[in-house]
N, C-alpha and C positions, 0 to 999 in steps of 0.2 A: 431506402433510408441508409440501408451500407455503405452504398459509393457516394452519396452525399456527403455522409459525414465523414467519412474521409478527407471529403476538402474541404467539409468544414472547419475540421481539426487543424487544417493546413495552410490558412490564408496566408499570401503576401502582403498584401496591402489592408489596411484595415480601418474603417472611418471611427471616429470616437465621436457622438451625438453627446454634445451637454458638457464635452471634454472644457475643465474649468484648472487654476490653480486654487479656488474658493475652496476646495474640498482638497481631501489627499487619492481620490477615486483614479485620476489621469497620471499622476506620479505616481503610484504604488505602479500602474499596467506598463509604462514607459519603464522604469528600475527593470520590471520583473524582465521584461522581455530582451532587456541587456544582458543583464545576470545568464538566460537562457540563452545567447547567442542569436539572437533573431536579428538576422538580415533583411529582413521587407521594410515597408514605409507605413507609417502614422499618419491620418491625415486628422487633426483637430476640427471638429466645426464647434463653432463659437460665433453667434454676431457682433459678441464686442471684442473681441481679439486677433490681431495681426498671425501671433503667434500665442502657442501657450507650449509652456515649459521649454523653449526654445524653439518650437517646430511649427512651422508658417502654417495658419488655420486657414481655414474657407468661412465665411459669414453662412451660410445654409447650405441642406441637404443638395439642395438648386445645384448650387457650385461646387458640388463633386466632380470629380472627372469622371466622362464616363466611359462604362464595361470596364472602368479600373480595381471599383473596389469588390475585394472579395467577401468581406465581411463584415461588419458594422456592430459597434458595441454601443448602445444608453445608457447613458443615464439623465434622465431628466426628470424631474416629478410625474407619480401615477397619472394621474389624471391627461399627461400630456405623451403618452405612450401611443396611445393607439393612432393617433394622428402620424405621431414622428414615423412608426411604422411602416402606416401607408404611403406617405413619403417615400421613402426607401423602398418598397416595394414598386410606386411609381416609377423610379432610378433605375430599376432590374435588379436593387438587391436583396437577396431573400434569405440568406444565412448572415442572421441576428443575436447577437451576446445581450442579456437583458438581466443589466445590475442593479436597476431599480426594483424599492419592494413597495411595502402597500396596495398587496394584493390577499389573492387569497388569506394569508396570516395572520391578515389586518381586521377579519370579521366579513361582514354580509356585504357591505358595498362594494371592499375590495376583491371578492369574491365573483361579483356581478360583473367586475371591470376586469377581471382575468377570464372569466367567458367569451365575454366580447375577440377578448386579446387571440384567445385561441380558437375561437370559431373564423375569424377574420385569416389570422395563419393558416389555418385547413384551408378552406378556398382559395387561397392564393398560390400555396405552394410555397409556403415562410417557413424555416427550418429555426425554431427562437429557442435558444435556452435560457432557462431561468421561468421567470423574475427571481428577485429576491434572490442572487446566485453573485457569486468573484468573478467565473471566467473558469478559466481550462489552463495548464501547462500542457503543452505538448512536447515533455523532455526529448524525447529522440529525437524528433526532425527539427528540434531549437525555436520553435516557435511559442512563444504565451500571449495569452491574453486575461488577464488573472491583475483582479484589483485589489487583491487580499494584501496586505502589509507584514505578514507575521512567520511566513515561510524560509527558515533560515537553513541554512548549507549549502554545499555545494550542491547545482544543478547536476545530480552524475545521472548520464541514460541507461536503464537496465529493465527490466522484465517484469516489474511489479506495474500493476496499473490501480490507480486509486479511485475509488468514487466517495462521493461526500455529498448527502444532503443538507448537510451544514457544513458552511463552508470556514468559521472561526474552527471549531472541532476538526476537523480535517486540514486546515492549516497546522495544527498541531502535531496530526499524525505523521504528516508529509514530510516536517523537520524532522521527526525521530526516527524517521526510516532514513533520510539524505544522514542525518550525524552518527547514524550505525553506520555508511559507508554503504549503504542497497541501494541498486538504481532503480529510476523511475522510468513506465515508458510514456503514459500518457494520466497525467492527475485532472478529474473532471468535478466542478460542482453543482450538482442540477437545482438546487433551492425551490422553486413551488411545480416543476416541470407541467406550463402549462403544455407546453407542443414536445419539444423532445425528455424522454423518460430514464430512468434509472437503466431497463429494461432494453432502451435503444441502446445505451452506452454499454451494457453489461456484453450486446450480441456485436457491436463494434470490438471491445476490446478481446472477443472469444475468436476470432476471426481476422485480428488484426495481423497478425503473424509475427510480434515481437513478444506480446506480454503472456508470461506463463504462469502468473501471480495474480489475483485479483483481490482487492481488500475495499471495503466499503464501510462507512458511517450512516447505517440506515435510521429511518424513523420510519417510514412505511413504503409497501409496492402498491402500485396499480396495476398489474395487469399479471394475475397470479399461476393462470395456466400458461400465458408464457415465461414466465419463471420458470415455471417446472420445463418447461421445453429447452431454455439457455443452461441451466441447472444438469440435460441430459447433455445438450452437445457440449460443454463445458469438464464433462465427466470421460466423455471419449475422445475429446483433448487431451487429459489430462494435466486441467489446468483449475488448481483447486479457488474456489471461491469463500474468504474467508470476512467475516463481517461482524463489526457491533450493531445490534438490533436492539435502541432504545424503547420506549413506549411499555416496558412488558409490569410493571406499578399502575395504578389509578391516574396518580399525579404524573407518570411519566408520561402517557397518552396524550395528557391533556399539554403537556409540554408540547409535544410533536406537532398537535395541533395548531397552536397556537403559534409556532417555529415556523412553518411550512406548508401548514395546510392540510399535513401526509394523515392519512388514516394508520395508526399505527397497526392494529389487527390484534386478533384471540391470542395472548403467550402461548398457552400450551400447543396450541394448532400450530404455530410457527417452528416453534420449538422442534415438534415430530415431523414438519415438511421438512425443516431443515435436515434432520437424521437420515430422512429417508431417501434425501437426493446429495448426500454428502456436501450438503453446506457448511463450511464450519463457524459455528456462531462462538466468541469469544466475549469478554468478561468487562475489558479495560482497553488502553493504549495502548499499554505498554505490551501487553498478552499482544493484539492483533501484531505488532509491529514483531518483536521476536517469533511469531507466527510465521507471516510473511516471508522474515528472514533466511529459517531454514528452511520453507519450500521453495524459494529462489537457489538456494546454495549447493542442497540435498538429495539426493534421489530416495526413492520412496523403500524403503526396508524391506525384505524378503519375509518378516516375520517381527513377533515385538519384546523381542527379547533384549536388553539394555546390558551392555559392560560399563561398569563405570570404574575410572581409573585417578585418585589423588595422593595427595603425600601427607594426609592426617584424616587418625582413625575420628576424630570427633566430625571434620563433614564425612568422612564418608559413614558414618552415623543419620548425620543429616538428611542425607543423599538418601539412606536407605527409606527415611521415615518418608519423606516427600513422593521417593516412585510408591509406597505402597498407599499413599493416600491419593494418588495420580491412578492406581491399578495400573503401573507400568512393571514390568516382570524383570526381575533380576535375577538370573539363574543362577543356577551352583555351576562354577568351571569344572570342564574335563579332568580327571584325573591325569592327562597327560600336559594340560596347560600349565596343571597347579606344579608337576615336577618339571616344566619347563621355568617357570617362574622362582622356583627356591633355587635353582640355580645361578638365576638372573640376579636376584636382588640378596641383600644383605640377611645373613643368619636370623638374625633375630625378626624378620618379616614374614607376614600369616598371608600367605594368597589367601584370597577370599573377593568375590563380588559385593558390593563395593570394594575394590582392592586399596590399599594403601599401601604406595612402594615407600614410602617412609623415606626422612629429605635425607638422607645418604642414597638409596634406590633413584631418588628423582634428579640428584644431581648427577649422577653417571652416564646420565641420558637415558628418553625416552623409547628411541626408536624400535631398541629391541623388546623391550614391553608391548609399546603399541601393536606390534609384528607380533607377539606370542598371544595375545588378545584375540587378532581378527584371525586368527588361524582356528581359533575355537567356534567350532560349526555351532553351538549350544549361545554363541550370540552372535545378533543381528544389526545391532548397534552398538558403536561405540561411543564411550564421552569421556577421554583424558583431557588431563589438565593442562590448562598450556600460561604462562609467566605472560602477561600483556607488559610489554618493552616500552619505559618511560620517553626514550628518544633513541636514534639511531646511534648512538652509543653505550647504546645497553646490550654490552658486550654476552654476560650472563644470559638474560632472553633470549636473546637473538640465538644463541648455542642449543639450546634448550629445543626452542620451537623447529630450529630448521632442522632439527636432528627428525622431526618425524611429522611434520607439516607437509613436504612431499609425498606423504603418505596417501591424501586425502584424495590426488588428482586420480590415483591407479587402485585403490581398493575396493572390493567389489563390495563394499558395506560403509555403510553412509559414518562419516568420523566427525562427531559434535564436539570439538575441543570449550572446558569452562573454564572460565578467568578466575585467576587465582588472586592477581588484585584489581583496583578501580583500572578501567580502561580511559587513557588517554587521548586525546585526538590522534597524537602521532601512532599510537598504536590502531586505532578505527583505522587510519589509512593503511598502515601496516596490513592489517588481516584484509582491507580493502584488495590489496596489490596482490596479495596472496590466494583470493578467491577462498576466503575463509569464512564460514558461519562461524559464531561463536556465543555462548550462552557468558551474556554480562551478568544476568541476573538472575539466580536458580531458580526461584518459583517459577515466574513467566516461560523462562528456559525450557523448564523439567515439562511445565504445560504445551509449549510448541511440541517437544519429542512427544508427546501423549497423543499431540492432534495429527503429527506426520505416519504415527501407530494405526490411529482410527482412519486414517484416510487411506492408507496403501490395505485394509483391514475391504473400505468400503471399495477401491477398485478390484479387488479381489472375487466380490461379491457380485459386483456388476456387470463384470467383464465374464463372468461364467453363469450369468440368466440368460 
């Protein structure tokens, strides 16, 4: 299953069964695969079309060329799946994208016609994702195949890998991760996974050798002792696994249900699997995605002790109230930081954790604060403030940030700089270029620093049973 999917993920050529302009299903996968820089060939099959969307069709599966295609995407009504199928498997092609739904999600009969689907795949040697599923971005190698419409930003390739058993939900996530400026390395949607599994995708991208992020839109697992086994080799990667896990309400189950077919499972029983193999289960979007972010960015803390550094005592009020309702630790400075620091900063300023250099302190520059901070062995992380720069003429930011953003590449303690106001594009790009995490939004923020705590807390734990 590993080296399969591999070239699964990786077709050149690609046939589209049912490929129409009737629908927006063949232009959303044609757009996407542009945007992603995908060099291979489309081949439309249609029998009443020369061409569709510009791109010369073939009348039937028949008239494929053959040992050319790698892959082949549906969409055609349920009931005319299992045929098209075996078609294509006739052809020698056996790694199948299946966009159509009305299946399992649909109730009993759809259910009966997704058995079929997958007992037919098993003996054959059919590698089908889906039903009921978008397709795959394959950001790094530039290849997509992804019928989804709603995925906005720049395609950037980087070390987060997404799964989505809903694929509109995970269109969401995917744009808020591309418009933070984090790259992607492989975005997958598995929707009712009769043949390949969350579980196959989860041991592809633990394995992949690009993606050291993993973030997921679960509704349920099938196959729960190998979880726990991806779950272990995924932990001696060190490569954290972080996920919303819907279904945990009455109503929410019966959602999952009815979405996907997914058996959502026990809350509480997930809830302690999750704990106990350092999964980290989050709340929101927004949480998974600042999540994601600083374990892409950050290396994991020697300990979870927090400096936090602004220029007003009212956040840093805030600040205080948030780590303690987080249980993130904000220690007392060293008596030797604190007379490094009354030195530093203007008379009339109180070191203290949450420190406030107060905007005469903050205009003089950071750098030598930041530097008197991480010198103090009593913390383990830091999080100064840093001016997000309206445009490249934002001469004031720009002074500010570079004075101690070089900081971030050689300190031996992970530096979470917060925004001081709303973050611009040209600013995302900005901390993009810089290789900067940076907390847009305190709650979710202060939550990511909580979960990169419990996580270097639980390799700690692990790595010494």
């Amino acid at each position: 299953m590993k080296e399969r999917l591999h070239g699964y993920f990786s077709p050149s050529n690609i046939a589209v069964i049912g490929a129409s302009t009737k629908n927006h299903w063949f232009t959303n996968i044609v757009d996407n695969a542009a945007r992603a820089g995908f060099t291979g060939r489309f081949i439309p099959v249609n029998p009443g079309a020369a061409e569709v969307c510009g791109i010369p069709a073939v009348s039937s599966i028949a008239d494929l060329p053959g040992g050319a295609v790698d892959l082949a995407a549906v969409i055609v009504k349920s009931v005319k799946v299992l045929s098209t199928v075996g078609e294509l498997a006739s052809r020698g092609i056996r790694n199948i994208l299946l966009i159509s739904s009305g299946f399992a999600e649909a109730g009993e009969a759809g259910a009966l016609l997704q058995d079929e689907l997958r007992d037919f795949c098993r003996v054959n040697g059919i590698l089908l994702l889906g039903p009921n599923c978008l397709g795959f971005m394959n950001v790094g190698r530039r290849v997509s195949v992804f019928a989804g419409g709603s995925v906005e930003g720049d395609l950037l390739p980087g070390t987060i890998g997404l799964l989505g058993q809903s694929g509109a939900a995970s269109e969401l996530i995917a744009t808020k991760i591309l418009k933070k400026g984090l790259g992607v390395s492989l975005y997958v949607t598995t929707g009712n996974e009769a043949v390949i599994s969350t579980e196959d995708c989860l041991d592809h991208l633990i394995n992949d050798g690009t993606t050291r992020v993993i973030v997921g839109f679960m509704e349920g697992f099938r196959d729960m002792p190998r979880l726990r086994r991806l779950a272990v080799e995924a932990a001696h990667r060190l490569i954290p696994i972080i996920l919303i896990k819907v279904g945990l309400s009455e109503k929410g189950v019966r959602a999952a249900r009815s979405h996907t077919g997914a058996l959502a499972g026990d809350a509480g029983v997930m809830e302690g699997f999750f704990r106990q193999h350092g999964i980290i289960r989050v709340e929101s979007i927004e949480e998974l995605v600042e999540t994601a972010g600083i374990f892409s960015r950050c290396p994991l803390p020697k300990g979870g002790r927090l400096g936090i550094c602004t220029l007003s005592g009212g956040l840093a009020g805030l600040y205080a109230d948030l780590c303690a309702r987080l249980s993130i630790e904000l220690p007392d400075l060293s008596t030797g930081t604190v007379a490094r620091l009354m030195e530093a900063l203007p008379d009339f300023a109180q070191p203290g954790n949450p420190l406030d250099v107060t905007g005469s302190g903050f205009s003089s520059g950071m750098d030598k604060i930041v530097k008197i901070l991480l010198d103090d062995d009593r913390i383990d992380i830091l999080a100064p403030l840093t001016f997000s720069p309206g445009s490249e003429h934002d001469a004031r930011a720009s002074k500010i940030n570079e004075s101690f953003l070089p900081l971030l590449h050689f300190a031996r303690k992970p530096i979470v700089p917060i925004t001081f106001r709303e973050v611009s594009d040209y600013a995302r790009k900005y901390y993009r270029e810089h290789g900067v995490y940076y907390i847009e939004h305190v709650e979710d923020g202060f939550k990511a620093i909580a979960h990169l705590i419990r996580y270097s807390e639980f390799q700690e734990r692990f790595h010494s049973e």
